[in-house]
C-alpha positions in Angstrom: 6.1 4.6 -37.3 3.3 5.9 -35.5 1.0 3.4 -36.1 3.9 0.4 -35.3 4.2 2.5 -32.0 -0.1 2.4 -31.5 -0.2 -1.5 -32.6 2.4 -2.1 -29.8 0.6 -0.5 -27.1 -3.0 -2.2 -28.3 -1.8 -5.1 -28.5 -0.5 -4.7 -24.6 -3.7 -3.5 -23.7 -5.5 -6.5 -24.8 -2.9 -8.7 -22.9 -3.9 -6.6 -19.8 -7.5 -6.6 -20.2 -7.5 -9.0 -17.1 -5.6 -6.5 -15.2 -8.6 -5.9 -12.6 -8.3 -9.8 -11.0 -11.0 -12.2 -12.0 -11.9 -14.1 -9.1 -13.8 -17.8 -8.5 -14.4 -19.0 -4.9 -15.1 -23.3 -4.7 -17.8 -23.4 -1.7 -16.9 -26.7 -0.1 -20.4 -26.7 1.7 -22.7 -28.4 -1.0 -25.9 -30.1 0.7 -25.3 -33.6 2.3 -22.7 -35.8 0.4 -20.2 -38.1 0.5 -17.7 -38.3 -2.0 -14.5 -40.6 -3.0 -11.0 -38.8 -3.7 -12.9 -36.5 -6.1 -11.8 -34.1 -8.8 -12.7 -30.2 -9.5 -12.7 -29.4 -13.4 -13.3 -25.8 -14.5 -13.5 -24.9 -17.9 -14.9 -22.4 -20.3 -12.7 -20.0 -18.4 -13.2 -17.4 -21.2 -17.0 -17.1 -20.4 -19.1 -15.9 -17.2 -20.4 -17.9 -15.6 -17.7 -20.6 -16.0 -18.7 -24.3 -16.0 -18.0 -26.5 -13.0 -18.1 -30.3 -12.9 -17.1 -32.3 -9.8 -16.4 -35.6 -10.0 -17.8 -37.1 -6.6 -20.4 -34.4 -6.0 -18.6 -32.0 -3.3 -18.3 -28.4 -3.8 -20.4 -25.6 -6.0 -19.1 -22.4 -7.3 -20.3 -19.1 -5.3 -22.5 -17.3 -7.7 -21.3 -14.0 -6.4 -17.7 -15.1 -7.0 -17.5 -16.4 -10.5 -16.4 -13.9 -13.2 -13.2 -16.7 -13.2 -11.7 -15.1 -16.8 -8.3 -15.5 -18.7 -7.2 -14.2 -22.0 -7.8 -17.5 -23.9 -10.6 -19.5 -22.7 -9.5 -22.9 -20.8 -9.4 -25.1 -18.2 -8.1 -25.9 -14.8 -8.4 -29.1 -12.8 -8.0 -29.8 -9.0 -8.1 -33.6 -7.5 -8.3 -33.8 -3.8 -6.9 -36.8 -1.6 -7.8 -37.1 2.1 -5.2 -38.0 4.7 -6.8 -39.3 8.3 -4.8 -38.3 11.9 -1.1 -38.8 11.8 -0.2 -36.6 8.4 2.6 -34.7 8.5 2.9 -31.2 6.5 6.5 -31.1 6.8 7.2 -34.4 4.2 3.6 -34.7 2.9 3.5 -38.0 4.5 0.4 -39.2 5.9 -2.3 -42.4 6.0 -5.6 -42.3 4.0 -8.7 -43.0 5.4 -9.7 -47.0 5.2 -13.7 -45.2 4.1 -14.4 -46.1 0.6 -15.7 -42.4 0.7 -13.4 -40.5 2.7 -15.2 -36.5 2.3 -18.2 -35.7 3.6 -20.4 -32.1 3.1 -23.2 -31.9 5.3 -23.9 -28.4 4.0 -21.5 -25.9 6.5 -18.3 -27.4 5.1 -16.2 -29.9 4.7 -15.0 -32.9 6.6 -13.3 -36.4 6.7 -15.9 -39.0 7.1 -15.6 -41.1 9.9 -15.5 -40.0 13.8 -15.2 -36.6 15.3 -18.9 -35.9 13.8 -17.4 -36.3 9.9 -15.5 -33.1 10.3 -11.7 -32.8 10.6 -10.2 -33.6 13.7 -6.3 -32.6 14.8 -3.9 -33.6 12.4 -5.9 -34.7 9.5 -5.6 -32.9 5.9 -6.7 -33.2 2.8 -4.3 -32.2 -0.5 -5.3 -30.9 -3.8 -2.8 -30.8 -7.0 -3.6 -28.5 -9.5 -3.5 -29.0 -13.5 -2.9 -26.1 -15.5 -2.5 -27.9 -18.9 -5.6 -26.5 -20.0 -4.8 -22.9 -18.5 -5.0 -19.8 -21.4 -2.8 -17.3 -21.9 -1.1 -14.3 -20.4 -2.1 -14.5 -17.3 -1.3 -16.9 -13.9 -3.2 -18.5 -11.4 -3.0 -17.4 -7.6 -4.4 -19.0 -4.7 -5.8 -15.3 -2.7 -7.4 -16.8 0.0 -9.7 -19.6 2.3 -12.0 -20.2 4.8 -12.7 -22.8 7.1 -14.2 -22.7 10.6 -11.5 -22.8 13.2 -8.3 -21.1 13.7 -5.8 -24.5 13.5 -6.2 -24.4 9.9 -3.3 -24.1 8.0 -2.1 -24.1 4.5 0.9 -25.8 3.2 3.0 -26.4 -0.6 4.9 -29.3 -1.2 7.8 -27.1 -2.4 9.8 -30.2 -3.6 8.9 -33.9 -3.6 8.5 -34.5 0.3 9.2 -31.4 1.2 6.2 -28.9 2.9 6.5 -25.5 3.5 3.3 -23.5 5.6 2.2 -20.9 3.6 -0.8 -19.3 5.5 -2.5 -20.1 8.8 -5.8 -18.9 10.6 -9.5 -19.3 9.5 -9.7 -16.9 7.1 -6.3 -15.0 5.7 -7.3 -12.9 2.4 -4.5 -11.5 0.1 -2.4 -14.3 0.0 -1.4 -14.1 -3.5 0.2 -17.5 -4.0 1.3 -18.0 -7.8 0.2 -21.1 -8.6 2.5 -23.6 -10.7 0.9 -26.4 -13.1 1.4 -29.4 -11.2 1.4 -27.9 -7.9 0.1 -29.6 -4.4 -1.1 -27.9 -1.8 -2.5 -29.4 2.0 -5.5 -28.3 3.9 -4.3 -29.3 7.7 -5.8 -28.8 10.9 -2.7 -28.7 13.2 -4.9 -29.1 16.9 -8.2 -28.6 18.6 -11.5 -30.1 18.3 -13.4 -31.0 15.2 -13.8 -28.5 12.7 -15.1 -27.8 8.7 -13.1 -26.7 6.2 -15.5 -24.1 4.1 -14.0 -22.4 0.8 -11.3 -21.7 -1.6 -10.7 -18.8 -3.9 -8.5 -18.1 -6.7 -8.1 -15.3 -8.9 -6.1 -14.4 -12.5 -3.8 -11.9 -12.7 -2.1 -10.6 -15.9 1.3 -12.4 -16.3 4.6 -10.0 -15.3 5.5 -9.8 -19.2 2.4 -8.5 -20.1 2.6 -5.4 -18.0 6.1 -5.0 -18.6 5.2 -4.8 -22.7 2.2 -2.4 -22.1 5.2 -0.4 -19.8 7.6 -0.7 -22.6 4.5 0.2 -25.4 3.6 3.5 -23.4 7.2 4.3 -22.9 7.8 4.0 -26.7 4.6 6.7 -27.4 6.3 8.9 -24.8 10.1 9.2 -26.4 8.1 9.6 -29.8 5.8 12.6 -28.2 9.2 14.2 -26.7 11.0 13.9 -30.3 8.3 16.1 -31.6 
């Protein structure tokens, strides 16, 4: 019984061995580009560094900020639309720009291209949905934090199909801790002022809540057994 009791508690161990969150930060200031609706994939989420491909040639991973791991290797996906002045949080609602390349980097951050300096000007967005079809196992995604250069930023979810809901505001909130759902969409929105740059995001993996609960339920086991004796 003993070693049924041992196996139990290894084998929760190994599900929490990305207890201490593994974080990757997506650095939206990448040299001088301009991109179309364009797609972050990042994969070999097992390994360190990971491997990340952009489709449209915005955004690098910050080399200090990559130890991006999960329990099974995998991958994770993020396509970004841009909405011009007029979009609306609240109902996800919005127009897109008439540019055949609506982003622009030109190496502080990132903007909508087109007037205002290709930066963001008040009440334009961008969205990004998130694939987790490639995701591993026993752990989640959270969204922990961004950065972007003005104070109007906000974040917003689409909660449920035209339906917004503001989830963080400011330049730079840390410890936001925002499960992320496969599927999920999320809006970048500067609400007022002048034109600004939208810099970084940052995710991180955390063990999923049934994994801690069976290392909980492993180490309880040991204990009743020690008592017994």
């Amino acid at each position: 019984m003993k070693a049924k009791y041992l196996s139990a508690i290894f084998a929760a161990l190994a599900l929490s061995s990305t207890s201490v969150p593994a974080a990757l930060t997506i650095l939206f200031s990448n040299g001088s580009n301009t991109a179309n609706n364009f797609v972050h994939t990042v994969s070999d989420l097992g390994a360190d560094p990971v491997t990340f491909g952009t489709s449209g040639g915005i955004g690098a991973i910050d080399a200090t900020n990559d130890s991006f791991a999960v329990a099974t290797a995998g991958t994770i996906q993020l396509t970004y639309s841009a909405f011009t002045t007029g979009f609306n949080p609240n109902t996800f609602t919005g127009t897109a720009p008439s540019n055949s390349a609506p982003f622009r980097s030109n190496g502080t951050g990132l903007g909508i291209n087109g007037g205002g300096g290709n930066q963001f000007n008040a009440t334009e967005a961008f969205t990004f949905t998130v694939s987790l079809s490639g995701f591993g196992s026993g752990v989640e995604l959270q969204l922990t934090e961004y950065e972007a250069a003005s104070t109007p930023f906000q974040l917003w979810q689409e909660t449920s199909p035209g339906v917004g809901t503001l989830l963080a505001s400011g330049s730079n909130p840390t410890g936001l801790g925002l499960t992320v759902e496969d599927g999920g969409v999320f809006a970048v929105y500067l609400e007022s002022g002048g034109a600004s740059r939208f810099t970084s995001l940052t995710f991180e993996t955390i063990p999923e809540p049934s994994g801690l609960a069976f290392l909980g339920l492993g180490l309880a086991a040991l204990g009743a057994r020690r008592r017994r004796r």
